[in-house]
KEKE-3310 file (N, C-alpha, C; in steps of 0.2 Angstrom, whole numbers, plus 5000, padded with zeros to 4 digits):
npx = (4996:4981:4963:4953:4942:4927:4909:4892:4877:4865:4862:4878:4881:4879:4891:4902:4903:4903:4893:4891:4878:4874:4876:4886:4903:4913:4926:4931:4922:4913:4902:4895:4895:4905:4918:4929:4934:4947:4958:4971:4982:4989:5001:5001:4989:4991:4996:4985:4980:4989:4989:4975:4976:4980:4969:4956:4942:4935:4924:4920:4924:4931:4935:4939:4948:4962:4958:4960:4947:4946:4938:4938:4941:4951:4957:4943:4943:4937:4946:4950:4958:4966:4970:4978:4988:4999:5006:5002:4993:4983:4982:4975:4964:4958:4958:4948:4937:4936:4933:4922:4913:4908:4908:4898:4879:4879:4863:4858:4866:4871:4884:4887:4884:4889:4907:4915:4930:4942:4956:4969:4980:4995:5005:5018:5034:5050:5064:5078:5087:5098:5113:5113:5103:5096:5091:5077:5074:5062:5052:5043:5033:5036:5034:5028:5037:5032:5037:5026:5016:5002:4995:4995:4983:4973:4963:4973:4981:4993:5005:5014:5026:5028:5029:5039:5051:5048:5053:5065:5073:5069:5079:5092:5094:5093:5083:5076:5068:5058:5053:5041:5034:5040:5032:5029:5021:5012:5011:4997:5000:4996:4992:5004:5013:5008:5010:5025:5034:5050:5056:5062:5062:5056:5059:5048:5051:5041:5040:5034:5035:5047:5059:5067:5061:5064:5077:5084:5091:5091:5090:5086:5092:5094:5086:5090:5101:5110:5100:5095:5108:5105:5093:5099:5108:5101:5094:5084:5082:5084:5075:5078:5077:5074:5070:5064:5048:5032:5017:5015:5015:5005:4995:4996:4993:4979:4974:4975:4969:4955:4952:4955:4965:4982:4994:5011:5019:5035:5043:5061:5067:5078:5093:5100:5113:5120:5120:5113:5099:5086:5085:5075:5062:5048:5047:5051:5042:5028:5032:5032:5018:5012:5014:5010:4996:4993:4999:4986:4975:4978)
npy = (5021:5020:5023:5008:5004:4995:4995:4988:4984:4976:4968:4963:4946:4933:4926:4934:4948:4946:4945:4948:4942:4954:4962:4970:4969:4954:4952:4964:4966:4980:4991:5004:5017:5015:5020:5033:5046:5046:5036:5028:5014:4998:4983:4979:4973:4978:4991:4997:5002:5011:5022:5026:5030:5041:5050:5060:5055:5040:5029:5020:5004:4987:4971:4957:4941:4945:4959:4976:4986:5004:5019:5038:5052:5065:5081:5089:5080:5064:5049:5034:5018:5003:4989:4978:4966:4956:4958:4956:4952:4952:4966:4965:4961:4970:4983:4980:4978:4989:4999:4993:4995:5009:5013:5003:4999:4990:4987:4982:4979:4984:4993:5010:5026:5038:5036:5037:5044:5039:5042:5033:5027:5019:5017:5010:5002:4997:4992:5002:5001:5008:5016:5028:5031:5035:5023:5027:5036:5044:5038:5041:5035:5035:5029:5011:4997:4981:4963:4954:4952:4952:4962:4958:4951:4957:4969:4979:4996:5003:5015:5029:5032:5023:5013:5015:5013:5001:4992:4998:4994:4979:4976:4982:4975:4963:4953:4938:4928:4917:4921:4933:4944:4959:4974:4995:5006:5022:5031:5043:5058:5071:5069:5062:5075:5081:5076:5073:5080:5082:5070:5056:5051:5040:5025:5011:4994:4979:4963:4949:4941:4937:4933:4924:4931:4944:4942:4934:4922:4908:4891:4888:4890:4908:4913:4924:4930:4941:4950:4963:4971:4973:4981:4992:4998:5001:5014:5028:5042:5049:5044:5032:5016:5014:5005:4994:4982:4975:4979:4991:4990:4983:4991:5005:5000:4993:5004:5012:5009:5010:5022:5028:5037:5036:5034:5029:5028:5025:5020:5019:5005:4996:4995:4987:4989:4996:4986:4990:4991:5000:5006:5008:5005:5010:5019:5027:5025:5030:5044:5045:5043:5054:5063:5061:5061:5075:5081:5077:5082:5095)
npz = (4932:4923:4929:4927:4931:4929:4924:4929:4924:4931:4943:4955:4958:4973:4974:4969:4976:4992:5005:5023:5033:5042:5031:5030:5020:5016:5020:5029:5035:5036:5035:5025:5036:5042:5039:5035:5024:5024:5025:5034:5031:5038:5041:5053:5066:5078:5078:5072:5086:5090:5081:5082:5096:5096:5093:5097:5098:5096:5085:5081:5080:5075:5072:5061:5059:5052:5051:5057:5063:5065:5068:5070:5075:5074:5077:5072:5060:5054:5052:5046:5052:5049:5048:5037:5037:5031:5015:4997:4995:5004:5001:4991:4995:5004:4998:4986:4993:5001:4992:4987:4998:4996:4982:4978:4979:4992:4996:4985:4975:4965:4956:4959:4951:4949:4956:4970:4978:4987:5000:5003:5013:5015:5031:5035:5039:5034:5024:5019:5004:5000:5005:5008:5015:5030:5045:5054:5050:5035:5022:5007:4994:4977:4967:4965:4965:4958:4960:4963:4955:4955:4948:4936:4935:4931:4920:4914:4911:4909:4911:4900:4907:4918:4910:4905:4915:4917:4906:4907:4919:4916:4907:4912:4924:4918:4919:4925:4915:4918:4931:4939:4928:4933:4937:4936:4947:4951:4962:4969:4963:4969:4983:4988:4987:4995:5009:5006:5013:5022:5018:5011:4995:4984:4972:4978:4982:4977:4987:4986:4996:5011:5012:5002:4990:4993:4993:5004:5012:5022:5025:5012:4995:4986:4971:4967:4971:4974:4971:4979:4977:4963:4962:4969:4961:4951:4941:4933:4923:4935:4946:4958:4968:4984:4993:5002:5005:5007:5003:4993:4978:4974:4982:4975:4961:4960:4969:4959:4948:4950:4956:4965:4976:4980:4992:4999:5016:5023:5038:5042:5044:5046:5036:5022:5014:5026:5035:5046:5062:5068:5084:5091:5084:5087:5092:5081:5071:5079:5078:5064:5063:5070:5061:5049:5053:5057:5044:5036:5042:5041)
capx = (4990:4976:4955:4951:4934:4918:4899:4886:4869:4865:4866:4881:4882:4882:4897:4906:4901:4900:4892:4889:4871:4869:4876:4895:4908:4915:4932:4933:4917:4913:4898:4899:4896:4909:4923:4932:4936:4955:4961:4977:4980:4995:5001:5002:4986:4992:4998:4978:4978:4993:4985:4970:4978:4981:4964:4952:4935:4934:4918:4921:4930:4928:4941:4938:4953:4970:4957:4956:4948:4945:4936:4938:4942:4957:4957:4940:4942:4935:4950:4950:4966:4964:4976:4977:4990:5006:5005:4999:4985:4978:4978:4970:4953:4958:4955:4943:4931:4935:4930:4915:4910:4910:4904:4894:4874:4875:4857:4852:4870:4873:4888:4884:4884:4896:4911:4919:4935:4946:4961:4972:4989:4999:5010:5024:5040:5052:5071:5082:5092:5103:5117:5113:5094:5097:5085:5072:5074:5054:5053:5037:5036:5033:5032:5030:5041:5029:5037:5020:5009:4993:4994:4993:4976:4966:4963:4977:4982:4998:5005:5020:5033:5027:5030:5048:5054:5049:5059:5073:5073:5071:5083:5097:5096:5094:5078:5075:5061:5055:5051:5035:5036:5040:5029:5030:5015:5013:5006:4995:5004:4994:4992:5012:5015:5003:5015:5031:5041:5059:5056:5066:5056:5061:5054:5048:5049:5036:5040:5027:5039:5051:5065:5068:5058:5071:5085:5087:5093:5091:5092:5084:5096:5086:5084:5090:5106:5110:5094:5097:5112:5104:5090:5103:5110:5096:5093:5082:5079:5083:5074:5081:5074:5073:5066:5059:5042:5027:5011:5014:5013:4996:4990:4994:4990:4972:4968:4976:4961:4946:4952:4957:4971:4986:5002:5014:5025:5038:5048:5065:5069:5084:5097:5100:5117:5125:5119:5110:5092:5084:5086:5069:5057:5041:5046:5050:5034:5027:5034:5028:5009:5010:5018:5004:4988:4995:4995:4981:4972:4980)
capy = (5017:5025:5020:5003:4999:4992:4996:4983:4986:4969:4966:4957:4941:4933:4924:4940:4951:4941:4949:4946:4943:4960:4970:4973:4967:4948:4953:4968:4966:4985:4996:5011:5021:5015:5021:5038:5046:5046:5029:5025:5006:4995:4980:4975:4975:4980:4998:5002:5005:5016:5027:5028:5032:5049:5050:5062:5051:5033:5030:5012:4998:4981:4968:4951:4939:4951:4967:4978:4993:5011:5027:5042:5060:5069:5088:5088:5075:5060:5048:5024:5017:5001:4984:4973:4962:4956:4954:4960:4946:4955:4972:4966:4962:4976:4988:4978:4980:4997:5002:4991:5000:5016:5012:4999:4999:4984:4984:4983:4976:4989:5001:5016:5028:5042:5034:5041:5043:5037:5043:5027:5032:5016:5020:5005:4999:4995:4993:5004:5000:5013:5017:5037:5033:5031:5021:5029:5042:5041:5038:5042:5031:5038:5021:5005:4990:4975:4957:4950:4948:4953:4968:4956:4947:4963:4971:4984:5001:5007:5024:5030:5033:5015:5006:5016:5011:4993:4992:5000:4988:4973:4976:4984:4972:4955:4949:4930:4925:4912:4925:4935:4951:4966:4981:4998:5010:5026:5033:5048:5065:5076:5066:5061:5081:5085:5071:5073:5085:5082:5062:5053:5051:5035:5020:5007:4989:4976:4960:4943:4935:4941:4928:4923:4936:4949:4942:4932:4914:4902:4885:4890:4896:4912:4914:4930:4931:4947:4954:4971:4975:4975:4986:4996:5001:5003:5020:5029:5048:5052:5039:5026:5012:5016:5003:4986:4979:4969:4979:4996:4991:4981:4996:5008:4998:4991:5010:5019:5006:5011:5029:5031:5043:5032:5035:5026:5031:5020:5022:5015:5002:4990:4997:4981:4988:4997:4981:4993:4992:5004:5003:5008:5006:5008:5029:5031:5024:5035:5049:5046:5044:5063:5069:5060:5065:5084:5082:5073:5089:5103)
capz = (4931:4921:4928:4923:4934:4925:4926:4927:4924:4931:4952:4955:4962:4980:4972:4968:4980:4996:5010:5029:5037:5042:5025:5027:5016:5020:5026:5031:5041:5038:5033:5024:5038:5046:5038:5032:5017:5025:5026:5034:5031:5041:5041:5060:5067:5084:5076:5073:5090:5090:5077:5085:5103:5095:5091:5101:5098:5092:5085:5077:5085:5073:5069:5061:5057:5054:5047:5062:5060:5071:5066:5075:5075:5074:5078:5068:5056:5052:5049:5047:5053:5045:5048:5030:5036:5027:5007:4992:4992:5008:4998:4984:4999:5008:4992:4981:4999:5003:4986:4987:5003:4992:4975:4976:4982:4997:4996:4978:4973:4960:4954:4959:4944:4952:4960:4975:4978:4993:5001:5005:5014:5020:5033:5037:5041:5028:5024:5015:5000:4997:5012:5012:5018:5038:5049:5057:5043:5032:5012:5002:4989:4971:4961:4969:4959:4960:4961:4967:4950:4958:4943:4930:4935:4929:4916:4916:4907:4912:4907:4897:4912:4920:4906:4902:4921:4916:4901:4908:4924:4914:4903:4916:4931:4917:4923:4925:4913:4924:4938:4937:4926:4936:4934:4938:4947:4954:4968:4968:4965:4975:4990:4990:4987:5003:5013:5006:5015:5024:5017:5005:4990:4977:4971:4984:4979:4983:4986:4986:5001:5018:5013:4997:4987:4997:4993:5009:5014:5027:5022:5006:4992:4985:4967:4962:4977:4972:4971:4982:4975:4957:4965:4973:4957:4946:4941:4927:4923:4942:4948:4961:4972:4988:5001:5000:5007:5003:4999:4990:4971:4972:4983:4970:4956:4964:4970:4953:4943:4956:4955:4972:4979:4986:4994:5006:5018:5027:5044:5040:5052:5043:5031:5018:5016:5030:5040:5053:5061:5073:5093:5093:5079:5089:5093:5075:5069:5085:5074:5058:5066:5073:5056:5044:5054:5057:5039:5033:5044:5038)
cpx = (4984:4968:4954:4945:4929:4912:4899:4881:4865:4865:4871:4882:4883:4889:4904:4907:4897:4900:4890:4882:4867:4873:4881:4899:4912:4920:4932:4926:4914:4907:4899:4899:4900:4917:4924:4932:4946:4956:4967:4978:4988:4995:4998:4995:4988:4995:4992:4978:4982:4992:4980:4971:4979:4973:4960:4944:4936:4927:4916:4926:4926:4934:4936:4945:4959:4964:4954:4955:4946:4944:4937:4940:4947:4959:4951:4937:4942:4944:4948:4956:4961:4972:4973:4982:4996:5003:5001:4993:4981:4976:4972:4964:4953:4954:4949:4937:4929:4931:4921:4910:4905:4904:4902:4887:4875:4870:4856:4858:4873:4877:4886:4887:4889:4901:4913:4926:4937:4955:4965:4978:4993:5006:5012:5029:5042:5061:5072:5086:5097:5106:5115:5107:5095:5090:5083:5071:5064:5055:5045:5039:5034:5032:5031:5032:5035:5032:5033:5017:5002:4992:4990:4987:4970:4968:4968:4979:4988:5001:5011:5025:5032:5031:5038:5051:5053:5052:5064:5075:5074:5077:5092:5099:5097:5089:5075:5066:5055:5052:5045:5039:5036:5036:5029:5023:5016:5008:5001:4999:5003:4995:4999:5015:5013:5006:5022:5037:5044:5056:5060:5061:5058:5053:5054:5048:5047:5037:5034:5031:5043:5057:5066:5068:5064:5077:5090:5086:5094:5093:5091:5090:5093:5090:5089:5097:5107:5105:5095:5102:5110:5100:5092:5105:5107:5094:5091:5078:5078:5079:5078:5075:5078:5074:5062:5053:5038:5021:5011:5012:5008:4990:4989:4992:4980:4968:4970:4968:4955:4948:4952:4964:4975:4994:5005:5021:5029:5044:5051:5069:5075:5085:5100:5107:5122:5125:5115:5104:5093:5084:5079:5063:5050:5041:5047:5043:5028:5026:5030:5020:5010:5010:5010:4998:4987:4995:4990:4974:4971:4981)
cpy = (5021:5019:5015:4999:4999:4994:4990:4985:4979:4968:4961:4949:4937:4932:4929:4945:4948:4944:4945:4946:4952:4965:4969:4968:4960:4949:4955:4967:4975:4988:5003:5019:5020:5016:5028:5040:5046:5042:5027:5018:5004:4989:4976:4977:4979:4990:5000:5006:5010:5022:5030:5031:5040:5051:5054:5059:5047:5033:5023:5008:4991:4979:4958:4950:4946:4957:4970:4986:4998:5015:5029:5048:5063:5076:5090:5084:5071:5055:5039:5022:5009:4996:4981:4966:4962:4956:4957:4957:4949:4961:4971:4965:4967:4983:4985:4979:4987:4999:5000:4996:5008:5017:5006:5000:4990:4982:4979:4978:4979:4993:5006:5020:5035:5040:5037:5040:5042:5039:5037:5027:5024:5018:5011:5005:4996:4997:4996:5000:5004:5017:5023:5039:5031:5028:5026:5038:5041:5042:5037:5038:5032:5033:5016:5001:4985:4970:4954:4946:4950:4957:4962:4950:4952:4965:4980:4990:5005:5012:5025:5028:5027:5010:5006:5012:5003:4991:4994:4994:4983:4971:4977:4978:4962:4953:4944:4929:4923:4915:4927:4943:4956:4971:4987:5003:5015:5029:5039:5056:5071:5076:5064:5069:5082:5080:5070:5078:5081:5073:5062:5050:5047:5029:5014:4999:4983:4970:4953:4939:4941:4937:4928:4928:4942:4949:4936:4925:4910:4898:4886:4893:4899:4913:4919:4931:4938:4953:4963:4974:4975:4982:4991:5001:5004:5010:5023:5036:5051:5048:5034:5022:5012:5011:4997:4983:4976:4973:4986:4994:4989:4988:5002:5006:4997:5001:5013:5013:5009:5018:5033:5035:5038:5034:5031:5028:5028:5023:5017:5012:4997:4996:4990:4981:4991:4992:4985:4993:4998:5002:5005:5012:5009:5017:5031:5031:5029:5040:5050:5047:5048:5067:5067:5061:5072:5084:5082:5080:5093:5101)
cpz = (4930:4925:4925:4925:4928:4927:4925:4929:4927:4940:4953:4960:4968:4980:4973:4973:4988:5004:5018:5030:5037:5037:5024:5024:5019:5024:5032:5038:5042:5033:5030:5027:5043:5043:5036:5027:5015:5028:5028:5036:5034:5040:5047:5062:5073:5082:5073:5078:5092:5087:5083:5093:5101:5093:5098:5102:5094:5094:5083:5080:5078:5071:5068:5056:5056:5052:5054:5060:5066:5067:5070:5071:5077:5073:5073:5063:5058:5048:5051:5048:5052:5043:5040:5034:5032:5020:5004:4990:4998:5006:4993:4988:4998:5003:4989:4989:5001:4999:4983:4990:5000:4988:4974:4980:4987:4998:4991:4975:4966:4962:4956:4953:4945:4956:4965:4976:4986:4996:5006:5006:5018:5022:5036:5037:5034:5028:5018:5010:4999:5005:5016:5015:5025:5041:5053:5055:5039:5025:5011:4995:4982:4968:4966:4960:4960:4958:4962:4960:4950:4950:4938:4928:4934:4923:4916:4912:4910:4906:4906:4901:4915:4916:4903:4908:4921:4912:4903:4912:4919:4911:4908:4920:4926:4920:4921:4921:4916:4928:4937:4933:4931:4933:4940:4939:4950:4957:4968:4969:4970:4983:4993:4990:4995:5008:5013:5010:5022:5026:5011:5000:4983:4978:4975:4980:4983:4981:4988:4993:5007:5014:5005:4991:4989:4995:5001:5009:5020:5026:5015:5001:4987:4975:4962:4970:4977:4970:4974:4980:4967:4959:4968:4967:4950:4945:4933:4927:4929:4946:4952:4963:4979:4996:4995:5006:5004:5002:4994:4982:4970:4975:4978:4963:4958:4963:4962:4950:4945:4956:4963:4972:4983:4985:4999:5008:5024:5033:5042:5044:5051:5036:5027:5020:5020:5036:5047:5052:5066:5080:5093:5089:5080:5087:5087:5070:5074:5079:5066:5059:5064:5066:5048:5046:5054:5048:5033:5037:5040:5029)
residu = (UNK:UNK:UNK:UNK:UNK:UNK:UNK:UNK:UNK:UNK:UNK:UNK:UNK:UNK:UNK:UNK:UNK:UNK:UNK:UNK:UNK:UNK:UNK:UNK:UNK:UNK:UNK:UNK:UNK:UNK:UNK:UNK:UNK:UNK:UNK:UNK:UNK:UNK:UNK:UNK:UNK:UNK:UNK:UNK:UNK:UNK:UNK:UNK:UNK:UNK:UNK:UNK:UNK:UNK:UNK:UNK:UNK:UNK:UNK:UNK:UNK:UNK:UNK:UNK:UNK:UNK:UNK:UNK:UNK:UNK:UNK:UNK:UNK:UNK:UNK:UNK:UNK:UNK:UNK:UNK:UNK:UNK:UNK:UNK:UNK:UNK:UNK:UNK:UNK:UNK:UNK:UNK:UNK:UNK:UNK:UNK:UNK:UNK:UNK:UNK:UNK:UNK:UNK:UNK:UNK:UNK:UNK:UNK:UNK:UNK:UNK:UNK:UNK:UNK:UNK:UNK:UNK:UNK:UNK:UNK:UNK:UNK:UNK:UNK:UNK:UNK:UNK:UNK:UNK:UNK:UNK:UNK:UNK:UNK:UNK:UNK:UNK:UNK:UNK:UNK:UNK:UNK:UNK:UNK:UNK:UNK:UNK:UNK:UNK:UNK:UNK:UNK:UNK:UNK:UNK:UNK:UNK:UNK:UNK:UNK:UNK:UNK:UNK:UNK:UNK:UNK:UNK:UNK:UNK:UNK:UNK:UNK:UNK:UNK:UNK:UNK:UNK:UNK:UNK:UNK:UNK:UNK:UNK:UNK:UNK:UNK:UNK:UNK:UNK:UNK:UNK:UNK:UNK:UNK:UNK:UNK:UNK:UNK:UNK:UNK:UNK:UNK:UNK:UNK:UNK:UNK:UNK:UNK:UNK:UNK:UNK:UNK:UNK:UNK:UNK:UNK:UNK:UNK:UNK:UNK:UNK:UNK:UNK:UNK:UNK:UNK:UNK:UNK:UNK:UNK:UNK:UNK:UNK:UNK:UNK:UNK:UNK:UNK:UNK:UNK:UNK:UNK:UNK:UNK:UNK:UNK:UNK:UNK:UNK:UNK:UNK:UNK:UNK:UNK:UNK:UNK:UNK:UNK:UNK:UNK:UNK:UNK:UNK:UNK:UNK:UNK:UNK:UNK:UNK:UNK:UNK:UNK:UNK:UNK:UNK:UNK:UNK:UNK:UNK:UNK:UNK:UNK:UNK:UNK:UNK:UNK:UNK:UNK:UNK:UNK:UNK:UNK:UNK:UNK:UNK:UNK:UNK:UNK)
# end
């Protein structure tokens, strides 16, 4: 996903740009000196404070509705842990504020004219598709798949090997018209290199639902019943799919437009098909913490 932000010469709109009383951002509720240039975002809010328990100074404490945030310090650095919530409708806040925070004048209401860049790392929970990924094993996600849609309410540019992985997928798995187009995004290379070691490393796919969207039935009969096993078998120039969740492709689509660094790295806590979950997801997630601030350090 190549850069796709806009200038305006113009201040933008309270409309647009819709601020709190004293300054910060309407969600997120956050100031730009209250955050990091190293971002790690979660779904559960109650895992900021897990993060941040490894933290040797918290400097920032704010939480309004699910966005809870913590700054602090981590063997010298400067690091936000940083709840969104479920959904790729909470990433599209989550980013479109971050990036405000950043590259936007709060006072004056102006772009700023040098953008900054952000390093965005979600760390979460997420099942495996493929039998040889074990739980409480970690996957780095090199593309995200997007089922959601979010992508295609912007103005978008995607990039050769994006738009092959779309076309191959469409065409391999038979994809239902009716559905939303799938598209294909990628995460930042540097930042997924500076994270990847002894992880399992494929394409993560993101879905817009927990039930249906997944593949899964209650009273509901879903759609696409077979879902995970097309997903299982799809495969393109060494490429697979890896793991299923809900925010990764809005996050790398959102931050690749705004020119952020994003990568996401999932503790595997359900295997689709060996039918196993974790006995105890928390210590793995534990582990993952220790392993992505040692290296967001160093």
């Amino acid at each position: 996903m190549r850069n796709s932000s806009i200038q305006h010469t113009t201040p933008l709109l309270p409309s647009e740009l819709i601020l709190n009383p004293d300054g910060s951002v309407y969600h997120l509720d956050l100031l730009p000196e209250d955050i990091a240039e190293d971002i790690i975002v979660v779904g559960d809010q109650h895992r900021v404070k897990r993060i941040s328990s490894f933290f040797d100074k918290i400097d920032v404490i704010k939480e309004k509705r699910e966005f809870v945030t913590h700054t602090g310090w981590y063997k010298g650095k400067r690091i936000t842990a940083l709840s969104t919530g479920i959904g790729c409708d909470n990433i599209d806040i989550v980013i479109n504020e971050l990036d405000a925070i950043v590259n936007i004048d709060l006072k004056t209401r102006l772009i700023k004219e040098n953008p900054k860049k952000l390093n965005i790392i979600r760390l979460g929970t997420s099942g495996a598709l493929q039998a040889d990924i074990p739980v409480d094993s970690f996957v780095i996600s090199s593309y995200g798949l997007g089922f959601d849609g979010l992508a295609q309410f912007y103005k978008t540019s995607f990039e050769e090997d994006e738009l092959a992985l779309q076309k191959a997928f469409i065409k391999d798995v038979n994809w239902k018209e009716e559905l939303n187009q799938p598209y294909f995004v990628k995460g930042d290379s540097d930042l997924i290199k500076r994270l990847e070691e002894g992880m399992t490393k494929g394409i993560t796919a993101t879905a817009n639902g927990f039930y249906g969207p997944q593949g899964r039935s209650l009273r509901l009969s879903a759609n696409v019943p077979d879902l995970n096993e097309k997903l299982n078998q799809f495969s393109y120039e060494g490429h697979r799919i890896t793991n299923f969740e809900m925010e990764t492709s809005a996050l790398y689509a959102l931050g690749g437009m705004l020119g952020h660094n994003t990568a996401t790295v999932c503790a595997i806590i359900a295997n689709r098909f060996t039918k196993t979950f974790s006995d105890d997801y928390k210590k793995s997630v534990d582990e993952l913490i220790a392993i992505l601030l040692e290296r967001l350090v160093n």
